[in-house]
TORMARVO-885876 format. One line per 2 residues: number of its first residue (from 1); their letters; for each residue x, y, z of C-alpha. Coordinates in steps of 0.2 Angstrom, whole numbers, plus 2048, in hexadecimal, padded with zeros to 3 digits. Layout:
<pts>
NUM> A> X/Y/Z ~ ...;
</pts>
This chain:
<pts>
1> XX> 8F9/634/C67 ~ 908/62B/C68;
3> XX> 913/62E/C75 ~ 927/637/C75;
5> XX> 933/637/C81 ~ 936/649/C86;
7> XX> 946/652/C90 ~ 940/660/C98;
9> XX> 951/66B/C9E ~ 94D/679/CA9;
11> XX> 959/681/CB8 ~ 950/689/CC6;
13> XX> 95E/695/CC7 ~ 955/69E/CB3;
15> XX> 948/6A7/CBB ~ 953/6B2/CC8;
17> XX> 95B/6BD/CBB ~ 956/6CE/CB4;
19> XX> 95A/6D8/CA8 ~ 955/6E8/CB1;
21> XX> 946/6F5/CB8 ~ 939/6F6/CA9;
23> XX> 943/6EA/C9D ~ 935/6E1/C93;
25> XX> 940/6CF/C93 ~ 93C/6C7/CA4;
27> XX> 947/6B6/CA6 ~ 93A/6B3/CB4;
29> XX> 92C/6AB/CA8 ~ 937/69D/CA7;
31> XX> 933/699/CBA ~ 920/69C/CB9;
33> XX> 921/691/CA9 ~ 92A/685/CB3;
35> XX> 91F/687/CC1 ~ 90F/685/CB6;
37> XX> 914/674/CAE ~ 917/66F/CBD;
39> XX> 906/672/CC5 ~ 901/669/CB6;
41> XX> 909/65A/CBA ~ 914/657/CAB;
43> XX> 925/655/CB2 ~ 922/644/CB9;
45> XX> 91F/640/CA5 ~ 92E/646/CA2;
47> XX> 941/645/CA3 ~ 945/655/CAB;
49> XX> 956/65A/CAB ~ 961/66A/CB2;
51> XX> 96B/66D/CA1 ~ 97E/671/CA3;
53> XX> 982/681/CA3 ~ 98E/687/C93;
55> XX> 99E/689/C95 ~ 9A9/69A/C8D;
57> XX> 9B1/68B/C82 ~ 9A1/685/C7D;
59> XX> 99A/695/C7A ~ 9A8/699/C6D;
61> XX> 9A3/68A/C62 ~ 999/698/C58;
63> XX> 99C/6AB/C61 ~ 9AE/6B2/C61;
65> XX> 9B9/6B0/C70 ~ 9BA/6C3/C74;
67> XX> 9A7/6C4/C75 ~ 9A6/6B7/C81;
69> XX> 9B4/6BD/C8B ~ 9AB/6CD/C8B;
71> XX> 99A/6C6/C91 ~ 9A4/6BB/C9F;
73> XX> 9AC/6CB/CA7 ~ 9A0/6D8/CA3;
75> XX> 995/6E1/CB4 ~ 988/6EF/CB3;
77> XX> 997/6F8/CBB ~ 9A3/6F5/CAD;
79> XX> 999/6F5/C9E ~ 99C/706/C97;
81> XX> 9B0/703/C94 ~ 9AE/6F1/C8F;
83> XX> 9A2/6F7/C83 ~ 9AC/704/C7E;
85> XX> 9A0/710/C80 ~ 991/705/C79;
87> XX> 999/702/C69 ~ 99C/6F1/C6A;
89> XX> 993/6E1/C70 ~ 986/6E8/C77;
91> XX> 97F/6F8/C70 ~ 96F/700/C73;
93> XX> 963/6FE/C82 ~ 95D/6EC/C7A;
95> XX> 96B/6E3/C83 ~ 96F/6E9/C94;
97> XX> 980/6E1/C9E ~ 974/6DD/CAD;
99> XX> 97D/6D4/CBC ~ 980/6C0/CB8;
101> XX> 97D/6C1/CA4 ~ 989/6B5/CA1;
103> XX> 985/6A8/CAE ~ 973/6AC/CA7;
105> XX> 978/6AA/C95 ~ 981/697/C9A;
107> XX> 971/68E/CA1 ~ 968/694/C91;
109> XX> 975/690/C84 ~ 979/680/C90;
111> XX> 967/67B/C8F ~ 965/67A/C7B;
113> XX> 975/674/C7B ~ 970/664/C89;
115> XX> 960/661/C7E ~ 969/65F/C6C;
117> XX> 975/652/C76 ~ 967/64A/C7C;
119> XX> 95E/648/C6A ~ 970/643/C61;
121> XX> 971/635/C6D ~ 961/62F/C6A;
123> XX> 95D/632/C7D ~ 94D/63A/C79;
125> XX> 93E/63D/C6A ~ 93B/652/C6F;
127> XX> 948/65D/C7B ~ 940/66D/C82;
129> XX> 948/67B/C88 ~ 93D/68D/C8B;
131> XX> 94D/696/C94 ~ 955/694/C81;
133> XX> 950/69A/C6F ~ 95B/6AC/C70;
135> XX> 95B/6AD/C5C ~ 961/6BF/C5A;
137> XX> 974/6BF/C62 ~ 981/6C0/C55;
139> XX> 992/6B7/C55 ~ 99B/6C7/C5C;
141> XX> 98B/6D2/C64 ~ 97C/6D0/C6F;
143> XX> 96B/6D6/C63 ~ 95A/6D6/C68;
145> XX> 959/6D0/C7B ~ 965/6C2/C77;
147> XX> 97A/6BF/C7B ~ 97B/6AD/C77;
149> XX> 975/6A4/C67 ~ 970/695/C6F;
151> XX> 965/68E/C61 ~ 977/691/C57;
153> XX> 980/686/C63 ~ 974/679/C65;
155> XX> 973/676/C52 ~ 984/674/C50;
157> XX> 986/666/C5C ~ 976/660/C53;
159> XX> 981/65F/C43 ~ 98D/655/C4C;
161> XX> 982/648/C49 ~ 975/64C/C3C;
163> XX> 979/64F/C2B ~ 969/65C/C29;
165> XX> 961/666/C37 ~ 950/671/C34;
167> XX> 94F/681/C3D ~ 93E/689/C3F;
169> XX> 93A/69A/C47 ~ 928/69F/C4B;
171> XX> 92E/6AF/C58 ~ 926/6BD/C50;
173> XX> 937/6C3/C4D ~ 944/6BE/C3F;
175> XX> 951/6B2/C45 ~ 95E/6BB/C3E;
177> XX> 96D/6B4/C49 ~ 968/6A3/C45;
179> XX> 965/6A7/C33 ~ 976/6B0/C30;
181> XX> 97F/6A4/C37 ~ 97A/694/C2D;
183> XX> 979/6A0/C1E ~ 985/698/C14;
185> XX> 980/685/C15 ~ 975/678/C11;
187> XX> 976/66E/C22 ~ 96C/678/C29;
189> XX> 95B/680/C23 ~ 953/68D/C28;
191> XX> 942/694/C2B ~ 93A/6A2/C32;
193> XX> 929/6AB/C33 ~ 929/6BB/C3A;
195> XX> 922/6CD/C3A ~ 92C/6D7/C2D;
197> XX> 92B/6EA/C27 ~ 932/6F7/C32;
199> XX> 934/6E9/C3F ~ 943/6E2/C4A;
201> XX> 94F/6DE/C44 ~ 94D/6E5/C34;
203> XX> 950/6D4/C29 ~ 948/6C3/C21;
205> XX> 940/6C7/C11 ~ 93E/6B9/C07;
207> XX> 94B/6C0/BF9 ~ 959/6B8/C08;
209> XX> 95A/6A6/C02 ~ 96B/6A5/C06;
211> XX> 97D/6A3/BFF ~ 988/698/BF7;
213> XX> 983/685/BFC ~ 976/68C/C07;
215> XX> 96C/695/BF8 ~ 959/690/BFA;
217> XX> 95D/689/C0D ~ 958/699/C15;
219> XX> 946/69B/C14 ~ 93D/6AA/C1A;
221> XX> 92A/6AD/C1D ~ 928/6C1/C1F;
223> XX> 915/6C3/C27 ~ 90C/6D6/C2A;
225> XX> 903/6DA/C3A ~ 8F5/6D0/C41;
227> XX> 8F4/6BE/C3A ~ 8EA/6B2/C43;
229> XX> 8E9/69E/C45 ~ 8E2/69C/C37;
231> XX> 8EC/6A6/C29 ~ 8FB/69E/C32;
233> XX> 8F8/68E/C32 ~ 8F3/690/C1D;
235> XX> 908/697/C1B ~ 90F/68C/C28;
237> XX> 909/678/C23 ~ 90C/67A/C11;
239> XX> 91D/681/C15 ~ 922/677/C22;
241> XX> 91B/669/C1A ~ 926/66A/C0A;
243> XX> 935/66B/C12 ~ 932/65C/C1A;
245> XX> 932/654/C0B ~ 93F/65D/C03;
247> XX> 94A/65E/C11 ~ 949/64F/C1A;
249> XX> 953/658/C29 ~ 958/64A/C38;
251> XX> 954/657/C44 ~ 949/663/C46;
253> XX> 94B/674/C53 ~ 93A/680/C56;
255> XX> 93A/690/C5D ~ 92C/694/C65;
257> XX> 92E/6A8/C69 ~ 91D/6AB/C73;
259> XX> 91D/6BE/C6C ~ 913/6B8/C5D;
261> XX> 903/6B5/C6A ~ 8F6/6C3/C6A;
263> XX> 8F8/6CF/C73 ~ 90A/6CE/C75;
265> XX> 914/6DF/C7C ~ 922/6DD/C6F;
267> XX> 917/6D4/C62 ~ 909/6DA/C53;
269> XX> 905/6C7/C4F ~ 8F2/6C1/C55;
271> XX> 8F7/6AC/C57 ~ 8ED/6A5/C67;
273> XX> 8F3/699/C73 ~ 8EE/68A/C67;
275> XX> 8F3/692/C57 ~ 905/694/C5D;
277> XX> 905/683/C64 ~ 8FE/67B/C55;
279> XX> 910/67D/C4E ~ 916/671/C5B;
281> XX> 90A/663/C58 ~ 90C/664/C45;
283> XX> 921/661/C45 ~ 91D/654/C53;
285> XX> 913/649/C47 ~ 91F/64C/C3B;
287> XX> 92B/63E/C4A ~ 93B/645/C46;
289> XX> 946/649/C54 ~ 93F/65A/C5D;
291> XX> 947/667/C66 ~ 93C/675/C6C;
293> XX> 945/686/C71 ~ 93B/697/C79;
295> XX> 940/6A7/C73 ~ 935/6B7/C74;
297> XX> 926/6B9/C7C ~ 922/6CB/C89;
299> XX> 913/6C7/C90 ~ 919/6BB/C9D;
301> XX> 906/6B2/CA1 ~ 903/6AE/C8F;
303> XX> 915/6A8/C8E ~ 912/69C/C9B;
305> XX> 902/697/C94 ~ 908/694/C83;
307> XX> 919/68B/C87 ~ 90F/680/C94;
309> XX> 903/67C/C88 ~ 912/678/C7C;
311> XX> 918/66B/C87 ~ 909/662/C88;
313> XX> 908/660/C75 ~ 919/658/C78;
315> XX> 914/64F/C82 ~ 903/64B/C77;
317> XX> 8F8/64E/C87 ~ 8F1/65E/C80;
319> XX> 8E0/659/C81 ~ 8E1/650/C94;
321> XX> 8E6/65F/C9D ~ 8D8/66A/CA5;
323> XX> 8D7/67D/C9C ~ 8D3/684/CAF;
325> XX> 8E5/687/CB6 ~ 8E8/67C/CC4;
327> XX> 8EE/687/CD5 ~ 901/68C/CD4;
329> XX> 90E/698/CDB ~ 908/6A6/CCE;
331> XX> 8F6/6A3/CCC ~ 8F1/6B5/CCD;
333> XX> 8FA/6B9/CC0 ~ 8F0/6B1/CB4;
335> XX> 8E0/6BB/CB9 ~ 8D1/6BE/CB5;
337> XX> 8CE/6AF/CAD ~ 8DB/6A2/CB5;
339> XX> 8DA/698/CA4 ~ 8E6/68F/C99;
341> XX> 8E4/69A/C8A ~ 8E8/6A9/C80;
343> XX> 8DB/6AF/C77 ~ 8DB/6B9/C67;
345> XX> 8D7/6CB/C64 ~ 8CF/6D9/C57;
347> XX> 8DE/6DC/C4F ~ 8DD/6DD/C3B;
349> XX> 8E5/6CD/C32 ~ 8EF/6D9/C24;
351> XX> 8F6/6CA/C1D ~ 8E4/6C4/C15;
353> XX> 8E1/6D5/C10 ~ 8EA/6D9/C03;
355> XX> 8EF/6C6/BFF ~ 901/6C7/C03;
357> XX> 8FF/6B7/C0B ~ 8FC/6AD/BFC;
359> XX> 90B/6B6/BF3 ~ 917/6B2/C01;
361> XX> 914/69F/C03 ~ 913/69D/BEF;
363> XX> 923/6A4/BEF ~ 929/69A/BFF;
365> XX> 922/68B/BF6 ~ 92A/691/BE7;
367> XX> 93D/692/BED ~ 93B/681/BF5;
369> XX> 937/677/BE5 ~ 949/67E/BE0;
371> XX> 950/672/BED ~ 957/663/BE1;
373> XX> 956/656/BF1 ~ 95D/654/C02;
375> XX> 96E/659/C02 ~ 97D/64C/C08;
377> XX> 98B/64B/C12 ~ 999/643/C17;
379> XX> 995/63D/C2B ~ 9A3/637/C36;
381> XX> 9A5/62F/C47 ~ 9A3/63C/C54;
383> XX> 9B1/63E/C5F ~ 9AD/639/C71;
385> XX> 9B8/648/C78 ~ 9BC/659/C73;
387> XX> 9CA/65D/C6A ~ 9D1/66A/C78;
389> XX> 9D1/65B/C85 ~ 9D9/64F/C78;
391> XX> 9E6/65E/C76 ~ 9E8/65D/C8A;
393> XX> 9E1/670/C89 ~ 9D2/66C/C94;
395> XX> 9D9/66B/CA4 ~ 9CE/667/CB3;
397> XX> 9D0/672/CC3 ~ 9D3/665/CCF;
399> XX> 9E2/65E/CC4 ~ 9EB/670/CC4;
401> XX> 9F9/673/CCD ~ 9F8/67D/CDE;
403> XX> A05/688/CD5 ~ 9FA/68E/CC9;
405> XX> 9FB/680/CB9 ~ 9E9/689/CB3;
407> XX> 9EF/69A/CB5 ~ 9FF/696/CAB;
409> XX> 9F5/68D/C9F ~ 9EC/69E/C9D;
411> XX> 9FC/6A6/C9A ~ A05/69C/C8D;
413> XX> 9F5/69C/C82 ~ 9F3/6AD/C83;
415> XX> A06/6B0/C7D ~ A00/6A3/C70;
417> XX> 9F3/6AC/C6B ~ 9FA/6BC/C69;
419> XX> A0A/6B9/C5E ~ 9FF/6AD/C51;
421> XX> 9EF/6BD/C4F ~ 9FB/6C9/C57;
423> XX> 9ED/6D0/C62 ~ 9FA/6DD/C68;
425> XX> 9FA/6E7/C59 ~ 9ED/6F3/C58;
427> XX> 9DA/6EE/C50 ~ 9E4/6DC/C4F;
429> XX> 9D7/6D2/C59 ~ 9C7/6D8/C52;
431> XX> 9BD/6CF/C46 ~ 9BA/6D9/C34;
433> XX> 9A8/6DA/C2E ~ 9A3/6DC/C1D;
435> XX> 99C/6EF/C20 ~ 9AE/6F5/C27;
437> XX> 9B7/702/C1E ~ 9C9/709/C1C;
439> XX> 9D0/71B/C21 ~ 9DC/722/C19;
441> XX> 9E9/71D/C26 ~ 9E6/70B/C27;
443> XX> 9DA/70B/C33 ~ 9CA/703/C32;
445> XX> 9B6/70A/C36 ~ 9AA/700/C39;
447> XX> 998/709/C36 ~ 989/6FC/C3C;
449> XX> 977/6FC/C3B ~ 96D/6F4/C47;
451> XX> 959/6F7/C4C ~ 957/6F6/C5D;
453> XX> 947/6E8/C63 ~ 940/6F4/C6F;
455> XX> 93D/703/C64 ~ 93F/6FD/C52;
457> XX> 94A/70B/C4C ~ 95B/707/C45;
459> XX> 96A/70E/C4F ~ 979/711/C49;
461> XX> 986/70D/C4F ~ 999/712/C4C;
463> XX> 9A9/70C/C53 ~ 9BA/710/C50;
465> XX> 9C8/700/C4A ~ 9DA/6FE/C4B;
467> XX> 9DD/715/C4F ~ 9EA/71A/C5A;
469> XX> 9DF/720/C69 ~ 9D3/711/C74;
471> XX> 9C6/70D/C6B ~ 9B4/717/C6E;
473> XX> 9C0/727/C73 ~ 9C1/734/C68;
475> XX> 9CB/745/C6E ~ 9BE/751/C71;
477> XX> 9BA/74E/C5C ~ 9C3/75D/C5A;
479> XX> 9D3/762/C4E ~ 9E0/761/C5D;
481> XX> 9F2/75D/C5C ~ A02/75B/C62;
483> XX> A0D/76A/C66 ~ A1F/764/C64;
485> XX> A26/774/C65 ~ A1C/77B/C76;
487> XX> A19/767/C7C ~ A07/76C/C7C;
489> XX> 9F5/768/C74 ~ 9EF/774/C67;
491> XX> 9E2/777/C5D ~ 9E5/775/C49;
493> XX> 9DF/788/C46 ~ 9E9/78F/C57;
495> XX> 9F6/79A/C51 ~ A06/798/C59;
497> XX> A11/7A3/C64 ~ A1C/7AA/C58;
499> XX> A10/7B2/C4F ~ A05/7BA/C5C;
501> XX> A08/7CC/C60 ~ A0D/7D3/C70;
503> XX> 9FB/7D8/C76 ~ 9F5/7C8/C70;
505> XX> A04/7BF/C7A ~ 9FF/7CA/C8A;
507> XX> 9EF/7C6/C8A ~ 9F1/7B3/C86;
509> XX> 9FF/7B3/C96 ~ 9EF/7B9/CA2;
511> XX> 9E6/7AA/C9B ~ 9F4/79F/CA5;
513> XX> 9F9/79B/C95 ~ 9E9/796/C8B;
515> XX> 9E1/79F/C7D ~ 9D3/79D/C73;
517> XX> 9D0/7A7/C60 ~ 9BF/7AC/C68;
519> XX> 9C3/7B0/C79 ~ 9C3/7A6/C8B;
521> XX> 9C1/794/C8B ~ 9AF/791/C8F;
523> XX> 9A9/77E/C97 ~ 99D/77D/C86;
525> XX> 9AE/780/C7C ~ 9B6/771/C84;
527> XX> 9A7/767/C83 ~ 9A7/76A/C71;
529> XX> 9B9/768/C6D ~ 9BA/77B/C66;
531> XX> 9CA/780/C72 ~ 9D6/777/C7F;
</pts>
């Protein structure tokens, strides 16, 4: 097998992160991957390289600049106002504001950033990077155990060079952040096999083709519990295989989420070690330019299995290295056996029961033949440095005044910033969604649906937009108002003093002033709003 030159971008510092007590992502397989390929030997075939971490500016290239200065300021301590009571970037138990999310969030987002660099400038045949591949955050919001769209980010500097970049996804969930957000255009394509029916996150049926130019270049393989090596490699090659043809992308992105292995505890898909990795030698053939991501996987020993194994099809030694796992830090994890493999289970294929295989690639193959040809565009010269630098925005820390040139900098921008969006005025600096709505007063609510990874239910999820009062406040839900009269809070049904009668007056005066149309003021009562 020929050989590729491979960029292998890891930072020691990945593994030391956690997302919390019982929380089925575990950043820590990055380390015992790391330290498997190692024992292995393959870094010396290598160029291993430690990525630079993404900076807030970067990160903006796709996410909105209040989500990222939220994630860069947000501490377990502080997350229930920034959140505004869980209603906004991160909602539900999927994404928790652990200690050091941002910094954790930069080395993978820097990583798959690094490793499309490395391909645009020709540096390298494949770039691997198993601390990335976090498919499910959205532009605004964290989703499914993910906060930064790296794969997102790392097409787009991609495209700076590439006119065409294929995007596959064999994570046994949908990659929905990465489909919506190349929705809309044919330079980059999409292509996801994943679980789907009363499954996270709810989305990827083969009716989304996608929008305007993009229609056709969003190409979605819904599977049903249980498919093997077999069944998947009958849906993947031809697939794959035509829109190689069709396509002719200049780069290629694989996300190789490990919860589609057997015996997965997040996944329902029965893939072995070789089945999954079987992806990865048939795009390598293929000698386009290769960028391999991670992505899910919550059995952290078959996870190191499988993405070491991975990077010995890169590296085309697959069937040099010796199945018995050679002595490293973690060798007891990978007990009783202390093999290289991931076996297969019982698990029923349903897909090859009731032929819905057959009918989802046909279709598949179907939308594809639609494709006239390869879509064209315009390429120019890529500018050697950003546009906030050639601005004289991007001001180094050692060049900054002892006075503070940085910090008034900061300043100036911001009152930039606010008189152009007026971010002042109330709702002024949030982003609309197509599923807001309008009140009667002019103020927008925003209902969202979103199913949450760990549980598979939808939550809903409400937040009030551009009202009077903070946002994720509401007075008690109750009918209060303002007395202007008495300079007092009332209820809507409290009749006033002028119409009380004297015994009703007396007995409202040894109240201390307070009065209820039922009677004293009970703690349930103020809990539910019914008196003040």
């Amino acid at each position: 097998m020929s050989k590729r030159r491979v960029a292998y971008y890891y930072d020691a510092d990945t593994g030391s992160y956690t997302y919390g007590l019982g929380h089925p992502m575990k950043p820590h397989r990055m380390r015992v991957t790391h330290d498997l390929v190692s024992a292995y030997g393959m870094l010396e075939k290598m160029h291993v390289l430690r990525p630079k971490r993404a900076t807030p500016e970067v990160m903006t290239a796709f996410h909105t600049d209040e989500y990222i200065h939220f994630l860069n300021r947000v501490t377990p301590e502080t997350a229930e106002e920034l959140t505004y009571h869980g209603t906004r970037f991160l909602m539900g138990e999927d994404n928790p504001a652990f200690e050091g999310v941002f910094e954790f969030c930069s080395i993978s987002a820097g990583g798959s950033i690094s490793a499309a660099q490395r391909i645009a400038s020709g540096a390298a045949d494949i770039a691997i990077n198993w601390a990335g591949g976090l498919h499910h955050a959205k532009k605004r919001e964290a989703s499914g155990f993910c906060y930064i769209n790296d794969i997102v980010l790392g097409i787009l500097e991609l495209l700076r060079t590439y006119p065409r970049v294929l995007y596959i996804d064999i994570d046994c969930h949908h990659g929905d952040g990465v489909e919506e957000a190349f929705y809309t255009t044919d330079r980059v394509m999409t292509c996801s096999f994943h679980k789907f029916g009363e499954y996270f996150p709810g989305t990827g049926t083969q009716e989304d083709r996608g929008r305007g130019k993009g229609r056709n270049y969003t190409v979605n393989i819904p599977l049903k519990d249980g498919i093997t090596d077999e069944a998947f490699k009958r849906v993947f090659e031809p697939i794959i295989n035509k829109i190689m043809e069709i396509y002719r992308p200049g780069a290629v992105i694989l996300q190789c989420g490990a919860d589609s292995l057997a015996g997965d505890k997040l996944g329902c898909f029965n893939l072995t070690m070789n089945g999954h990795a079987h992806c990865v030698q048939y795009l390598r053939a293929f000698n386009v330019p290769l960028i391999l991501l991670g992505g899910g996987g919550y059995t952290v020993k078959n996870v190191a299995r499988t993405w070491t194994y991975e990077t010995a099809c890169a590296l085309g030694i697959q069937d040099d290295i010796d199945p018995n796992l050679p002595w490293n830090e973690y060798f007891e994890w990978f007990g009783p056996r202390y093999r290289l493999e991931v076996p297969e289970n019982n698990m029923d294929d349903l897909n090859v029961r009731d032929g819905s295989l057959d009918k989802v690639r046909a279709t598949a193959l179907q939308q594809l033949s639609q494709l006239p040809c390869a879509p064209s565009v315009g390429m120019h010269e890529v500018p050697r440095e950003s546009l906030g630098r050639h601005l004289g925005l991007d001001i180094a820390e050692e060049d900054a005044d002892e006075d503070g040139g940085t910090d008034d900098l900061d300043r100036r921008l911001a009152q930039h910033s606010r008189f152009v969006y007026k971010l002042q005025e109330p709702g002024g600096g949030s982003d609309e969604s197509d599923d807001e709505r309008y009140d009667s007063d002019g103020s927008s609510y925003r209902r969202r649906k979103r199913m949450s990874i760990l549980s598979n239910r939808v939550v809903n999820v409400d937040s009030d937009i551009g009202r009077a009062q903070p946002r994720g406040r509401r007075f008690f839900k109750s009918a209060v108002r303002w007395d202007e009269t008495y300079g007092r809070v009332r209820l809507g049904k409290e009749p006033v003093l002028g119409s009380l009668n004297g015994s009703r007056l007396g007995g409202m005066m040894e109240a201390t002033g307070r009065s209820t149309p039922g009677g004293d003021v009970t703690m349930e009562d103020w809990e539910d709003g019914t008196s003040v």
